[in-house]
Structures are given as C-alpha cells and as structure tokens.
ZAMARGU-4260 file (C-alpha; in steps of 0.2 Angstrom, whole numbers, plus 5000, padded with zeros to 4 digits):
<rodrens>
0) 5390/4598/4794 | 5377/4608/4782 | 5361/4613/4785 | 5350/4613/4768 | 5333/4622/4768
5) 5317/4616/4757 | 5300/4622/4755 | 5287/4609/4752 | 5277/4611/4738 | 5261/4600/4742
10) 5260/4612/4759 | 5273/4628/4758 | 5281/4622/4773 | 5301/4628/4776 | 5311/4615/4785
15) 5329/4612/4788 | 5338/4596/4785 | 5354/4592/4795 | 5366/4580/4788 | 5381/4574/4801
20) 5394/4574/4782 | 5393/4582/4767 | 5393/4563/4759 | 5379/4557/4768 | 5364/4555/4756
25) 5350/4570/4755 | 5333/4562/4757 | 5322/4577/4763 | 5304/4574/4767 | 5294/4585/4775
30) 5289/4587/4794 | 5273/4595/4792 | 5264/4583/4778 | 5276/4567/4775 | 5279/4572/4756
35) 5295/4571/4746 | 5291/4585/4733 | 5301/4598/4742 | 5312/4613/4733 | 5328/4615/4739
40) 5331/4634/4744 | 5344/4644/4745 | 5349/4647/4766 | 5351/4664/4773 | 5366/4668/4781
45) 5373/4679/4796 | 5383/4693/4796 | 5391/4698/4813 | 5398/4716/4814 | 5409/4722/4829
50) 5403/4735/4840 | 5417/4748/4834 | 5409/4745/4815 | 5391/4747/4822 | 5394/4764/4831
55) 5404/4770/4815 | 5389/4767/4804 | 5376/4775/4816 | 5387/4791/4813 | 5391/4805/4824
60) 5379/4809/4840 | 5373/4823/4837 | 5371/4838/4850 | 5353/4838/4848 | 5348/4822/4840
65) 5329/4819/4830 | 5316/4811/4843 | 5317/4794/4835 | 5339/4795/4838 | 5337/4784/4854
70) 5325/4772/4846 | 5339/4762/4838 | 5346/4755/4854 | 5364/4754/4844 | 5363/4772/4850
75) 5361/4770/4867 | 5376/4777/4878 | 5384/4785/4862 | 5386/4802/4868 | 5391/4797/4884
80) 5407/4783/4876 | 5410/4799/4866 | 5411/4814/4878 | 5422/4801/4889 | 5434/4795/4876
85) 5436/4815/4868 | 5441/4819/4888 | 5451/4805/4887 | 5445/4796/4899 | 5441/4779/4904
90) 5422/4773/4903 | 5419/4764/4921 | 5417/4746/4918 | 5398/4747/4927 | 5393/4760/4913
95) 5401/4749/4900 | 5388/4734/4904 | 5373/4746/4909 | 5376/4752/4891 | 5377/4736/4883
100) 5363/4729/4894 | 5354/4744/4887 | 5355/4739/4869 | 5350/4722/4870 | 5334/4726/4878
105) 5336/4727/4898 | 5336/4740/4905 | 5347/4748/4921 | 5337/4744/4937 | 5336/4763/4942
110) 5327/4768/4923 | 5312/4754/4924 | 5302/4763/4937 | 5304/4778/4927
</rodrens>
C-alpha cells in the first residue's frame, strides 16, 4: 500500500496520495486547487532507534553536566539508570515509567508544582 507525495505546481501545495495496490493507476490531483500539474516528490522516511541506542549516542552522564544537559529529554533519568545499574541493582518499575513519562513531555505529578 504506498503513499506518494506531490507538490502542485499552480499553488505549492504537498499532498499525499494513497493507493489501496501498487497496480492501481496514479491519477494525482490536488486537494487545495483541483489541478493535475503536480511533481511527484521524493517521501521522507522514519527512522526508529531503540532506547539502548539513544542513550549510547547521548554519551556518558557526566558528573557535572553543562546547564543545557537536561534539555534534551533523552537525558532525563540517565544518571540515576546509571548509578543503579553500576550498583547493580534493579531500577523500580515506577522509576522506569516516571523516567520515560519524563522524556515524552509529562512530567511526574510531585515535579509540576515545582
């Protein structure tokens, strides 16, 4: 089932056509101004990493981090999963979610007030 992206070039709009097969005829037309003179682009394209590859790219927490460390939410919790696991210990399964909760934007209800 592809997705094909055009740009119109009477108006600039991008749009996306989906076609059900690959053998289904292409007949774009454009959503914003009706016209058939549309460019065919190339698509963007997502690339998902784990989380283990994400913390190994951030690098080593640091003992005293620059001010702007714990802007990148990747690095949220990074000191704390490091210190547990160099003490070989098990990170709580609570701390695991707050952490994660943390770097996709929401955070802990005890830190909002704060």
């Amino acid at each position: 089932m592809p997705i094909y992206e055009f740009r119109c070039n009477d108006c600039q709009a991008k749009s996306s056509v989906f076609l059900r097969s690959i053998s289904q005829p292409l007949a774009p037309i454009c959503p914003s101004c009706d016209s058939k003179n549309l460019t065919r682009l190339i698509s963007t394209f997502a690339y998902h990493k784990s989380g283990q590859s994400r913390l190994e790219e951030a690098g080593e927490p640091q003992m005293f981090p620059k001010p702007d460390y714990y802007k990148d939410p990747r690095n949220i919790g990074r000191w704390a999963e490091k210190r547990l696991k160099d003490l070989g210990v098990d990170m709580p399964s609570k701390t695991k979610e707050m952490i994660e909760a943390a770097r996709e934007g929401k955070m802990p209800e005890p830190l909002k007030d704060l």
